[in-house]
C-alpha positions in Angstrom: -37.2 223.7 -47.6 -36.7 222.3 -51.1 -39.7 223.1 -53.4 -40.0 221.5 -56.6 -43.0 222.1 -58.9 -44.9 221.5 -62.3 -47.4 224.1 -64.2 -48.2 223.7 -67.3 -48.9 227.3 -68.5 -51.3 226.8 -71.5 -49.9 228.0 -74.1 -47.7 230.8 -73.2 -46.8 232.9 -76.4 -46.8 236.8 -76.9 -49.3 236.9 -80.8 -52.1 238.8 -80.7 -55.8 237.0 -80.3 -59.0 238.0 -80.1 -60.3 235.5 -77.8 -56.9 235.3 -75.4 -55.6 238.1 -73.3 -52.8 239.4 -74.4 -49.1 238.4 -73.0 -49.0 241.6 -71.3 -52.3 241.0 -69.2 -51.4 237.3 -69.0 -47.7 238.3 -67.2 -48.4 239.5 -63.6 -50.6 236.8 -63.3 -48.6 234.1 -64.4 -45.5 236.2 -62.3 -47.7 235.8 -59.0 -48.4 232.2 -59.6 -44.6 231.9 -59.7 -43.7 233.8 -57.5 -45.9 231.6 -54.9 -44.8 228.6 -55.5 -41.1 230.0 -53.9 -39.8 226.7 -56.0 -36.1 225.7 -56.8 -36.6 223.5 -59.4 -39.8 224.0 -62.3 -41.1 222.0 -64.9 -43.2 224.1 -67.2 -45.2 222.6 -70.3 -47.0 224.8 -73.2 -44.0 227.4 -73.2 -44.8 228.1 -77.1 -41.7 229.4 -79.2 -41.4 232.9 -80.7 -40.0 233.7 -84.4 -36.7 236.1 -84.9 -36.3 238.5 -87.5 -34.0 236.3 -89.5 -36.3 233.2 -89.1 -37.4 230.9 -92.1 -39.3 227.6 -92.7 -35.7 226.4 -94.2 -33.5 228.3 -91.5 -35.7 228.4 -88.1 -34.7 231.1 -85.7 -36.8 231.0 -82.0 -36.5 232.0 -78.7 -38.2 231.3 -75.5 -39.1 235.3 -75.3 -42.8 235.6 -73.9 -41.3 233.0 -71.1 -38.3 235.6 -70.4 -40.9 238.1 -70.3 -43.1 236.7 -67.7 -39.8 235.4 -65.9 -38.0 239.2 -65.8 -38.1 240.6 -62.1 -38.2 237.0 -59.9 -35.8 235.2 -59.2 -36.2 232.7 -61.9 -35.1 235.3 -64.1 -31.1 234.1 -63.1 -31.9 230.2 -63.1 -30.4 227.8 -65.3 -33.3 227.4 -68.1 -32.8 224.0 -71.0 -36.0 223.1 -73.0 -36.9 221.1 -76.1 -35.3 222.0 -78.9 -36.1 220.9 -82.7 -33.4 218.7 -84.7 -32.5 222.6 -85.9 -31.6 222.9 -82.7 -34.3 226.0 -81.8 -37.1 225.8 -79.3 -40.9 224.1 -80.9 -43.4 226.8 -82.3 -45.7 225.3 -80.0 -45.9 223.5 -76.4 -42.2 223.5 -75.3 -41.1 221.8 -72.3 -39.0 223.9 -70.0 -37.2 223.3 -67.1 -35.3 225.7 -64.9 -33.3 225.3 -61.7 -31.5 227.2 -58.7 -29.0 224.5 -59.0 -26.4 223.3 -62.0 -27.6 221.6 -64.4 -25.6 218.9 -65.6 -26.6 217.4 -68.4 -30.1 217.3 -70.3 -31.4 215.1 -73.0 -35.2 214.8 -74.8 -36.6 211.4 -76.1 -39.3 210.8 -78.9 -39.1 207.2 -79.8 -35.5 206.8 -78.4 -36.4 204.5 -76.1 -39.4 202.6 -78.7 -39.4 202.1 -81.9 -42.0 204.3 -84.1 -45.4 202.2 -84.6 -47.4 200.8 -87.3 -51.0 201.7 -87.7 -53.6 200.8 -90.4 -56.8 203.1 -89.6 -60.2 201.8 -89.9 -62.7 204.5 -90.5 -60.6 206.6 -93.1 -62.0 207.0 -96.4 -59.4 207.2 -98.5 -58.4 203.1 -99.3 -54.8 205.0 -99.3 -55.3 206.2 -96.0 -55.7 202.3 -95.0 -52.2 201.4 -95.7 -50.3 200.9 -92.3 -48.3 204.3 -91.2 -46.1 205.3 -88.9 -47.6 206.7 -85.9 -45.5 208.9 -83.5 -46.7 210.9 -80.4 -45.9 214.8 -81.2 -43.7 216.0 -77.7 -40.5 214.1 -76.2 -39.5 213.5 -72.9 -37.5 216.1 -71.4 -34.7 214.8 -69.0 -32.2 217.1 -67.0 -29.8 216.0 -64.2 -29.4 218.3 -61.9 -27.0 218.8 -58.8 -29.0 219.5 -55.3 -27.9 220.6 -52.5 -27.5 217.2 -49.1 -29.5 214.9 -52.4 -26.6 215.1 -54.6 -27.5 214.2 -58.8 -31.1 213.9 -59.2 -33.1 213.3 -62.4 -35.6 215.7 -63.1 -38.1 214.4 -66.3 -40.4 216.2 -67.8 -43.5 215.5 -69.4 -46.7 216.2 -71.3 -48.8 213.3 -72.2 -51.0 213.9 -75.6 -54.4 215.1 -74.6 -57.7 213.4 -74.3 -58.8 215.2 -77.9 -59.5 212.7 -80.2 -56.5 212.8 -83.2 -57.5 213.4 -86.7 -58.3 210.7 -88.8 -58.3 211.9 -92.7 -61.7 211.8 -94.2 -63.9 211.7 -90.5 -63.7 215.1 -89.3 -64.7 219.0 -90.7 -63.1 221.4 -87.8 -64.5 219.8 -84.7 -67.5 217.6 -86.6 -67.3 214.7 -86.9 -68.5 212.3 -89.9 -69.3 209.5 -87.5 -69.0 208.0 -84.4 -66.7 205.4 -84.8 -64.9 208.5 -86.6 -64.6 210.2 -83.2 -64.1 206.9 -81.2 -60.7 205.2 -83.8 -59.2 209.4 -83.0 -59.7 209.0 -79.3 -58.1 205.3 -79.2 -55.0 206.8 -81.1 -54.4 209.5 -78.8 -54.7 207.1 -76.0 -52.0 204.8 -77.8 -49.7 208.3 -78.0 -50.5 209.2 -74.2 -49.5 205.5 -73.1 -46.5 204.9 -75.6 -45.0 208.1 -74.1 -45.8 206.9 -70.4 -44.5 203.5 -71.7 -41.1 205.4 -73.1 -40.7 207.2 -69.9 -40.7 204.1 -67.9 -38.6 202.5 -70.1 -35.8 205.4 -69.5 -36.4 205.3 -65.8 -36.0 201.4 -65.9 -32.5 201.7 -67.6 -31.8 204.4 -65.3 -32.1 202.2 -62.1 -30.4 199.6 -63.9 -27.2 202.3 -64.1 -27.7 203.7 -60.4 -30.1 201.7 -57.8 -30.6 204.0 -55.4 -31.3 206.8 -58.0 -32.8 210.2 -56.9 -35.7 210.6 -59.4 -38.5 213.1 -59.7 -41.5 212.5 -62.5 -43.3 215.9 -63.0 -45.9 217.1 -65.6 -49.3 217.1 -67.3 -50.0 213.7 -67.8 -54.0 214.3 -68.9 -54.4 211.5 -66.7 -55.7 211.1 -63.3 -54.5 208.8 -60.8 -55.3 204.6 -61.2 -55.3 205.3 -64.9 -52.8 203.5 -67.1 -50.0 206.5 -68.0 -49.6 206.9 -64.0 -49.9 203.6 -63.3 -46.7 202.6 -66.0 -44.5 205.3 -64.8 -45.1 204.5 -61.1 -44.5 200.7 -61.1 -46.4 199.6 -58.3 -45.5 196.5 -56.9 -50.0 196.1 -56.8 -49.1 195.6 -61.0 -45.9 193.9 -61.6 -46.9 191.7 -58.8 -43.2 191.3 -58.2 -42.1 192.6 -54.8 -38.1 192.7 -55.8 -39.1 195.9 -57.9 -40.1 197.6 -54.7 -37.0 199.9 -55.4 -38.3 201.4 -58.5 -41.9 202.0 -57.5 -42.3 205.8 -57.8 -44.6 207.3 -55.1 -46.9 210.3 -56.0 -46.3 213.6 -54.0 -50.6 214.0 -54.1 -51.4 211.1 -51.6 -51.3 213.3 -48.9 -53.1 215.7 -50.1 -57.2 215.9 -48.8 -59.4 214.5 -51.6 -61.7 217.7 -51.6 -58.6 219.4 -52.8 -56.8 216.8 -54.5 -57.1 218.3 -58.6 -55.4 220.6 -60.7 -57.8 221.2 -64.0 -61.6 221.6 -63.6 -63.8 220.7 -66.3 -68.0 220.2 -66.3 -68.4 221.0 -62.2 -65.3 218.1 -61.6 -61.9 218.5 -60.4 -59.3 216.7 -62.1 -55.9 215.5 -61.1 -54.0 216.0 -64.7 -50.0 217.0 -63.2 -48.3 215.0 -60.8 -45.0 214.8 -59.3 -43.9 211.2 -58.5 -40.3 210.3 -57.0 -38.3 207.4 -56.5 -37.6 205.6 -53.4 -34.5 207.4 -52.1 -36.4 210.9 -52.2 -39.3 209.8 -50.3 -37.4 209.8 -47.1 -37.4 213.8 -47.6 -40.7 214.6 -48.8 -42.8 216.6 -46.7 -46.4 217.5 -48.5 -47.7 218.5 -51.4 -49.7 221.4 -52.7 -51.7 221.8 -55.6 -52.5 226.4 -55.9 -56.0 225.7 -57.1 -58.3 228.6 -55.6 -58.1 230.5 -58.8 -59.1 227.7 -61.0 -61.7 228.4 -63.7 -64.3 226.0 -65.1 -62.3 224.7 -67.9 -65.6 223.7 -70.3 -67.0 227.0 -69.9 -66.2 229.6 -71.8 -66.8 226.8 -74.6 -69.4 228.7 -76.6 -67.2 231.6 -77.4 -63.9 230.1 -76.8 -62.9 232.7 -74.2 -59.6 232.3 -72.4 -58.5 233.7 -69.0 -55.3 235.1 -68.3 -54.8 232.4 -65.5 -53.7 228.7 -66.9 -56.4 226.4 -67.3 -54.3 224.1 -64.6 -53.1 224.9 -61.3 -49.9 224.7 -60.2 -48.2 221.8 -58.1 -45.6 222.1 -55.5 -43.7 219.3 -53.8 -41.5 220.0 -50.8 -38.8 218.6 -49.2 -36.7 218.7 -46.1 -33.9 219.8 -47.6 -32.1 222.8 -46.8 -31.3 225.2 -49.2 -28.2 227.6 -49.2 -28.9 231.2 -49.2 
């Protein structure tokens, strides 16, 4: 059996905190999550980037070491491992994507307004008249894309993601730490992270689009945190569904998601206020449905998000659970 998953692994880094366990009671936890999911092929997100002796703000040194630390002893230790890396060519200091496989890795390749042009935004509530003018606005973390070569499926795209948050984004004049000035304040920062979550949803389809248009019968698998739940846009753009485009000849390009057989009362991955919320997905393309065999979402251990709120505790667990796909494929020993 083939198992391919997603866990986003809130924000995996080895610095000291008083109000975050440290990496070394975060790693056996994080190791058994791993260890469970018995996957070939993982997309991680949050995977923050640790400084080197020689590093500089002019000449940035990183590695992925708090990920190599929680990885030492399984058997994700020996996979093949490519992430996002800065145009200095060194993991981000923060919220890395990471994907590592059983299998070679052929190629990879991140996108941040490859596929779409930067925006123009003029803000409304700023104070500042200057902060009026129209600006560029870009979302903060690329697409990352690897193709990989799996066993009976041959070359399949692997792409991973994590949309911006829910969090409202800053708008200069409207906010002191987390209060805000005013209401529409809050309300013009939550309507521009919306625009970054659906322009990156927007530029992923776009790459899967002109990857169909290059092979048809393409092997594709969509994993992530999209901070979205399903029926709301950034799934519905990347999927395709022939219920939107009303246009029954893009049948072949509909992605399906790997959670629609999974039982409703366990159907979520982040909990927040009493609610479970379905925030990572895998989808795939046509020509992997045929292989796909259920889904599974490890949420037993899932703490209330919202409430260690009042003094910003964190649990060594991630706030997400992770999700497993599998597929009748068999794998070599």
């Amino acid at each position: 059996m083939l198992n391919i998953a997603t866990f986003n692994v809130e924000n995996l880094d080895d610095k000291p905190s008083s109000n975050k366990p440290s990496l070394a009671e975060r790693t056996p936890v994080l190791r058994a999550a791993l260890n469970r999911m018995d996957a070939q092929i993982i997309c991680l997100q949050e995977v923050h980037g640790q400084e080197l002796p020689g590093h500089t703000t002019r000449d940035p040194e990183r590695d992925l070491a708090a990920l190599g630390a929680v990885l030492a002893g399984t058997p994700y230790e020996t996979f093949e491992r490519v992430s996002t890396l800065t145009s200095d060519n060194v993991p981000y200091n923060e919220r890395n994507l990471v994907i590592l496989s059983a299998f070679p890795v052929l190629s990879f390749e991140q996108y941040r307004n490859d596929h779409i042009d930067t925006l123009l935004y003029r803000r409304v509530t700023a104070t500042d008249p200057k902060d009026g003018e129209a600006k560029v606005l870009r979302w903060e973390r690329p697409i990352l894309h690897a193709q990989i070569q799996v066993p009976v499926l041959g070359k399949v795209h692997i792409i991973n993601l994590h949309l911006k948050s829910r969090l409202a984004t800053n708008v200069p004049g409207q906010r002191e730490g987390y209060l805000w000035r005013s209401a529409a304040g809050w309300a013009e920062g939550s309507f521009l992270s919306s625009i970054k979550r659906v322009g990156q949803a927007l530029e992923t389809r776009v790459l899967i689009d002109s990857i169909f248009d290059q092979e048809p019968d393409a092997r594709i698998l969509v994993c992530g945190d999209f901070n979205a739940g399903p029926g709301e846009v950034p799934v519905e753009t990347i999927c395709g569904r022939v219920e939107n485009t009303n246009n029954p000849a893009l049948r072949s390009r509909v992605l399906v998601s790997c959670s629609r057989n999974i039982p409703d009362s366990v159907r979520f991955s982040h909990y927040h206020h009493g609610h479970g919320n379905l925030l990572d997905h895998v989808l795939m393309s046509q020509a992997v449905l045929p292989y796909f065999r259920y889904g599974q979402i490890h949420n037993e251990n899932l703490h209330d998000e919202s409430l260690p709120f009042m003094s910003d505790l964190k649990y060594p667990e991630s706030d997400h659970a992770p999700f497993v796909a599998a597929f009748d494929v068999p794998i070599p020993d």
